[in-house]
N, C-alpha and C positions, 0 to 999 in steps of 0.2 A: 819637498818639491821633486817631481818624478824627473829622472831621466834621462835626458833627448839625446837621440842619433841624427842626421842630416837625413833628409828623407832618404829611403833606400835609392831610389828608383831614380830623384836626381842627380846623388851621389853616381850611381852605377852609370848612367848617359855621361856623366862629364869624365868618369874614369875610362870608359870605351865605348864611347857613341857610337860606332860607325860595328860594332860587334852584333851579332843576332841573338833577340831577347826570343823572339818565335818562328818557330818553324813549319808549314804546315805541308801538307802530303803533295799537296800541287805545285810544291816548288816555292810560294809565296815565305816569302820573310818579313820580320816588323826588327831594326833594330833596337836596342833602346833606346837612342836620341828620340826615334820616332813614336814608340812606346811611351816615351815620357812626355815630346809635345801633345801627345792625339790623347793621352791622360786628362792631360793639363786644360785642355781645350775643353774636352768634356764634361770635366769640373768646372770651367765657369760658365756653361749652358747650365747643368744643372744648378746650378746658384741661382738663375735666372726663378727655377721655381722653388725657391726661398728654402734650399737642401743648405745644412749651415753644420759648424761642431756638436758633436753630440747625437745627432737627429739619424735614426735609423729608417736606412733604408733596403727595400727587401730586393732579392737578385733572382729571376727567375730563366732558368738560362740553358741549354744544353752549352758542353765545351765548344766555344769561338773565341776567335780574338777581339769578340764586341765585348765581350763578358770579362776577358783580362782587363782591355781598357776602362771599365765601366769599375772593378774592385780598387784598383790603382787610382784611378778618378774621387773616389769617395774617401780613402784617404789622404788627398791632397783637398780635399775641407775639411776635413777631421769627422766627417758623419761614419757612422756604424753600418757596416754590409752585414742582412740577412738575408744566410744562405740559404735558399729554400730548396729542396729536395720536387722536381719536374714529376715524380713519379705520387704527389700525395692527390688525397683526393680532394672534394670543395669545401668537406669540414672540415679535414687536419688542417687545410692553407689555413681556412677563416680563424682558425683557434691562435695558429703563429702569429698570424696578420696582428690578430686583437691581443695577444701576451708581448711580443713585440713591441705593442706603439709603435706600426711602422706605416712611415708621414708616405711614403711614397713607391709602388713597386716599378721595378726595370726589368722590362723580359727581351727575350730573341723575337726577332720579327716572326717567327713561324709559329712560337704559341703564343702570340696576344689576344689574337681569337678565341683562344680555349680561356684565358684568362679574365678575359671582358663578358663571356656568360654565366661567371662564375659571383660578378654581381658582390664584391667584398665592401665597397663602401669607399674603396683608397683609390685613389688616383693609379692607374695603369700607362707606362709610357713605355713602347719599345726604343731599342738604342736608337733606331733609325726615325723616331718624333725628335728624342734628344739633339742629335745632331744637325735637326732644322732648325732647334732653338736659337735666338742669339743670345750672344755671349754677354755675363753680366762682369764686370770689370769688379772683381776680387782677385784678393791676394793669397795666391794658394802657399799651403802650409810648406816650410822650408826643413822644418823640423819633425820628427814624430818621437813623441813621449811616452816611454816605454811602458807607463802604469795605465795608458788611455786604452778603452774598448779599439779593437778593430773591428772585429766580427762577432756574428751570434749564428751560433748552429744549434740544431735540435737533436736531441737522443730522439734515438727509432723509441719511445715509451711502451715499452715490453710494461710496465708496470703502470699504470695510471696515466697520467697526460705527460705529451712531453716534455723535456729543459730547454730551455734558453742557455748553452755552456757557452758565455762569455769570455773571449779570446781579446788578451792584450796584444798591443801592439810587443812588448816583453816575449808574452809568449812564445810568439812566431818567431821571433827572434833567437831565442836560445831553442830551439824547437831546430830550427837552421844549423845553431851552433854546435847542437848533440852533435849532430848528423854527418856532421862535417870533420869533426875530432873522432869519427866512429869510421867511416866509410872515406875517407877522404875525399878531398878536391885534385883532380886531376885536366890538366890545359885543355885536352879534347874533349870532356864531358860536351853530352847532351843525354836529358833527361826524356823519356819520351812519356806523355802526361794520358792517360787513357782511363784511368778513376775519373768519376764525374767532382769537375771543379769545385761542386757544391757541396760534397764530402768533404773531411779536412784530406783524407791522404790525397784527395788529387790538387787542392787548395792549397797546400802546403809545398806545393810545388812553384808556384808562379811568385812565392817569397824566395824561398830556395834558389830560383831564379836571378832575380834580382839584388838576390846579398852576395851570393855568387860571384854572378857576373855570366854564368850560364844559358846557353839554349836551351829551350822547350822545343821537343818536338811533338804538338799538340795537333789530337786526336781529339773527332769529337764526341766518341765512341771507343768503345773497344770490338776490334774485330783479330781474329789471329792470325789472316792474310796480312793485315797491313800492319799490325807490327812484326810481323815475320818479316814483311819485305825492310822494314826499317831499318831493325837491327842487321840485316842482312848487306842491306844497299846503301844505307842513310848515313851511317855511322854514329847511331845512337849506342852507348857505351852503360844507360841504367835505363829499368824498367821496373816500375812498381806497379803487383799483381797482387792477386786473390787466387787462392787456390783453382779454380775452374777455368781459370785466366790461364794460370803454371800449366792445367793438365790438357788443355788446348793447344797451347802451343810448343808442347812435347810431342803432343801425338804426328804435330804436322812440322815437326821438324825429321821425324823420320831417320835416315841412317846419315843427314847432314849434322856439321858441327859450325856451332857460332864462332865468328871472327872471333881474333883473339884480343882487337878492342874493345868485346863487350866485356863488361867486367863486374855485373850486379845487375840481380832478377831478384827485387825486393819485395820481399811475400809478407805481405802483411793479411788481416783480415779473421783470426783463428788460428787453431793448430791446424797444422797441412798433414794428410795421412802417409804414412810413413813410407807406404808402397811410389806416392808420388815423391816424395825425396829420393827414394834410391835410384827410379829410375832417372830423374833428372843428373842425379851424381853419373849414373851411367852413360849419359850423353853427356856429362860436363858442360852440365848449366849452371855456372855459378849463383847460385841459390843462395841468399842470407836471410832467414827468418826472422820476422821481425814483431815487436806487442807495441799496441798504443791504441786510442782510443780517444774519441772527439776530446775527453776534458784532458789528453796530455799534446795536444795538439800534433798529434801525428803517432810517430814509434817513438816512445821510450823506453826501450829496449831491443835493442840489434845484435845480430850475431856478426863478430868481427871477423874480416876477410881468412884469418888465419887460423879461425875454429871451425868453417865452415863446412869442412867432411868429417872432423873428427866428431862434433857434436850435431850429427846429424837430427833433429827433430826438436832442437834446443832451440826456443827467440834470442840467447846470448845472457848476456850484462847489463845494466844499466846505462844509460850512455852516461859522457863523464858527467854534465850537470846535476844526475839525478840520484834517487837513490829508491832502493827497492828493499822490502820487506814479506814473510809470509808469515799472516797473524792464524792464531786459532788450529795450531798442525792436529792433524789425525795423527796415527801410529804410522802411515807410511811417509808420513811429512806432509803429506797434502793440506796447502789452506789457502786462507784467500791472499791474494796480493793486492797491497799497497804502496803507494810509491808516491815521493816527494819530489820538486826542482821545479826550478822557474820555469817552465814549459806547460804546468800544470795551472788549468785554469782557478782563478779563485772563487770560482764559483756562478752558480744560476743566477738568470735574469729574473730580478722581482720574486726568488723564492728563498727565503733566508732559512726557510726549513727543509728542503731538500739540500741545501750548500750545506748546512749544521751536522744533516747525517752522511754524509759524503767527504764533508772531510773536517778533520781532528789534528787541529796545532798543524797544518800545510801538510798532512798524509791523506793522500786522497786511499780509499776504500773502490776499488774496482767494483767488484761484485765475479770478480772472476778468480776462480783455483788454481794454484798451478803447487813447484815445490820445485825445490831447487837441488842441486846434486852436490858433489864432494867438494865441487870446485867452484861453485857457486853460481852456476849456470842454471839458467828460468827455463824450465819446461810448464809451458802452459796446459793444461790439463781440459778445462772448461770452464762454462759460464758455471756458477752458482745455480743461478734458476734452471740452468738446464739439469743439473746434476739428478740421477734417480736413484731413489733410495729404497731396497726391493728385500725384504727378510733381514732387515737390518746392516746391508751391504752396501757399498757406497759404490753405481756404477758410473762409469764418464761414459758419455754419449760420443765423443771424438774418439776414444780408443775401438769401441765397435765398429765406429766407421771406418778409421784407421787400417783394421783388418780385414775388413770387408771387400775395401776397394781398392787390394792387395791380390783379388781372384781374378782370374784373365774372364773376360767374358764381363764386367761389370766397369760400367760410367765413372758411375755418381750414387754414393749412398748417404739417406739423412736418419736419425737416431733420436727417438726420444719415447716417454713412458707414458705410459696408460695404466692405470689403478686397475688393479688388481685385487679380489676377496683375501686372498691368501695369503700373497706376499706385500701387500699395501702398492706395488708398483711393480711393473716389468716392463722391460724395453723390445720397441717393435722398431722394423728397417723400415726405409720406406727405398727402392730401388731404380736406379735408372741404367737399362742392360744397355752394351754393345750388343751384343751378342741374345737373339731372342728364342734361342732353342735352351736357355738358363731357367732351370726349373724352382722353385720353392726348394723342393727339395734335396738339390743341385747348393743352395744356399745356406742351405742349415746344416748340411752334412761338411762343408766347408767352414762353417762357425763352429761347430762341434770339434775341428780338428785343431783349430787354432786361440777358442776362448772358454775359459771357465763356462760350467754348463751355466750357473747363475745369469750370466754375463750373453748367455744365445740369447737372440730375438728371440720372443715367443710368436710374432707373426712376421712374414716376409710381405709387403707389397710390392707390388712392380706399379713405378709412374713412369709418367714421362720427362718430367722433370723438376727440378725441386723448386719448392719458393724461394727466392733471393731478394736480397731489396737491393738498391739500385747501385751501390759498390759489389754486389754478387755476395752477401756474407746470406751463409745460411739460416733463414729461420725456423727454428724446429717448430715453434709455437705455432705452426702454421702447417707442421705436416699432419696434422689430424683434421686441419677442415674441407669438408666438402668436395672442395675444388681439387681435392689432391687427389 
């Protein structure tokens, strides 16, 4: 028998009701007493339309506090939230919808429009139908059971169709608990939420929240004015970012320095290029690097507050749940990492042969390089699939970029290979200047000074800017089509 904790969320309203679970930019607050009624309420509208345990249902949503009340709501009937990514098109939704079995979807009132032409066959109801419903007199869940589904989220399917990565209510919970024996809990936290919800890293926030006891101060977007002013004004004390997020909000920070209650700028999302750590160290933005990835629901692995200039470029350790390994080393150490701990999903929805090669006896298989150093600290290196293999040399596409956009005069650079007669592969840039008097040849004679010749682009592009999916993570797969 799996289990139970007391629901989080009622627990957390009867331990500080009258505390702020959200914060938004207009001054508006939601406690959690209030949090937990306006939950509560809306799980038993949706009960009305026969939403019950087990029964998934899909969330279509930019960041609001419709969208917190509506994941919170579905856990107090024990139904399954899928998270659906706002930025897919009308065949990846219909492919989710249908792999899914999902009985019902809930969007924000401003894309229901875009959702009702899109003609999926499932019932569409914005929060704001919901909340005309009347209430159907059920007995919401007291308890949640740590082995039970919460959520489903989908891999970006760089490789064939996407996953269903299946998230326990377990999960999320030790996923909280890393995080919190890594980074600690301190009285004045607030988290400021600007990943989209329907990612895990910005997801994993409004649990974090609530085990807490924590504010959110929730963003429904990322802008680097408004979490400038935040941290500045608000007294938001963490922030979890994606590199282009970091190098945003460096540049417009300028010669000012953050309060000395901000105390974590959690970079998740890839390796961050090195020229952006130093400068950061330079303005003393406490930066903690961090790895994780939908099936470990969030980071596991952080860089602890007390490593954080000496291992500069390092994701850290394991948090304490988990445990990490690198299978398959090259000569310079480099191989792939896998990692174990209850944070880590058990696997795909309805795909028992993607869950089979993915993971072996509870090691999950990343698909991602890194190697680890004297002291046992994770340097992530890159994805596997991005990896190019050119005369027999093994290049990483983040170390090019790494140095690249280390040259004053340069953005944003993305890295990846193109077949080659000779070398079977070579690596080309793809660039986004500051600066537009930066020549090609301005950029190779600067590769030339600081990378093995193997290792220069063989072509320089100048774009305008790079493909990102909807958490900003770079996709290489995508700097060679057309649109770039």
């Amino acid at each position: 028998m799996s289990e139970t904790l007391p629901h989080w969320l009622t627990k957390q309203a009867n331990l500080a009701p009258n505390e702020t679970a959200i914060e938004l930019e207009n001054g508006e607050c939601l406690t959690f007493k209030q949090l937990k009624d306006q939950s509560q309420t809306f799980a038993k509208k949706l009960a009305s339309q026969g939403i019950h345990k087990g029964e998934k249902v899909g969330i279509f949503s930019t960041n609001s506090t419709e969208m917190v009340i509506a994941v919170h709501a579905l856990s107090y009937l024990g139904a399954v939230a899928v998270m659906f990514n706002i930025r897919l098109t009308e065949k990846e939704l219909n492919y989710q919808i249908k792999d899914a079995e999902v009985a019902l979807i809930l969007s924000v009132d401003t894309l229901k429009p875009q959702l009702k032409k899109m003609n999926f066959g499932t019932l569409v109801l914005s929060f704001s139908d919901v909340n005309m419903l009347e209430k159907k007199n059920v007995t919401v869940a007291a308890e949640v059971a740590l082995d039970d589904p919460c959520t489903i989220m989908y891999t970006s399917g760089t490789t064939g169709n996407p996953k269903g990565v299946v998230h326990t209510y377990g999960n999320h919970w030790w996923s909280a608990t890393g995080s919190a024996l890594n980074i600690g809990i301190h009285a004045n936290d607030k988290w400021l939420a600007a990943l989209p919800l329907f990612h895990i890293g910005g997801f994993s926030l409004l649990l974090k929240s609530v085990i807490y006891g924590m504010p959110i101060y929730l963003l429904e977007k990322f802008d680097e004015h408004k979490v400038h002013h935040a941290i500045m004004n608000r007294d938001v004390t963490i922030v979890s970012v994606v590199s282009v997020m970091l190098q945003r909000l460096t540049d417009l920070l300028g010669e000012e320095e953050y309060p000395e209650s901000f105390r974590c700028m959690l970079l998740g999302g890839g390796p961050a290029p090195k020229g952006l750590l130093e400068k950061s160290k330079a303005k003393q933005i406490p930066v903690f690097q961090s790895y994780g990835m939908t099936e470990t629901s969030s980071q596991i692995v952080t860089l602890s507050p007390g490593d954080a200039l000496r291992k500069l470029g390092s994701a850290g350790k394991s948090l304490f749940p988990a445990q990490l390994k690198i299978v398959d080393q090259d000569t310079d150490g480099v191989g792939e990492i896998v990692v174990k701990g209850p944070m880590v999903t058990r696997g795909y929805y309805k795909n028992k042969q993607a869950t089979d090669n993915a993971l072996q006896e509870g090691w999950l298989s990343t698909g991602d390089l890194g190697r680890l150093d004297e002291e046992g600290f994770l340097y992530v290196v890159d994805r596997r699939k991005d990896l190019i293999i050119s005369g027999g040399e093994n290049i990483y596409p983040s170390e090019i970029e790494s140095v690249l956009s280390g040259m004053e005069g340069i953005n944003e650079v993305g890295v990846t290979g193109v077949e080659d007669s000779k070398w079977g592969q070579v690596p080309v840039a793809f660039v986004v200047l500051d600066d537009e008097s930066i020549s090609e040849m301005d950029v190779f004679k600067f590769a030339l000074e600081h990378l093995a010749k193997y290792k220069t682009p063989k072509k320089i592009y100048f774009i305008q800017e790079l493909p990102r999916n909807a958490s900003n993570k770079l996709l290489r797969k995508n700097l060679l089509k057309p649109s770039s």
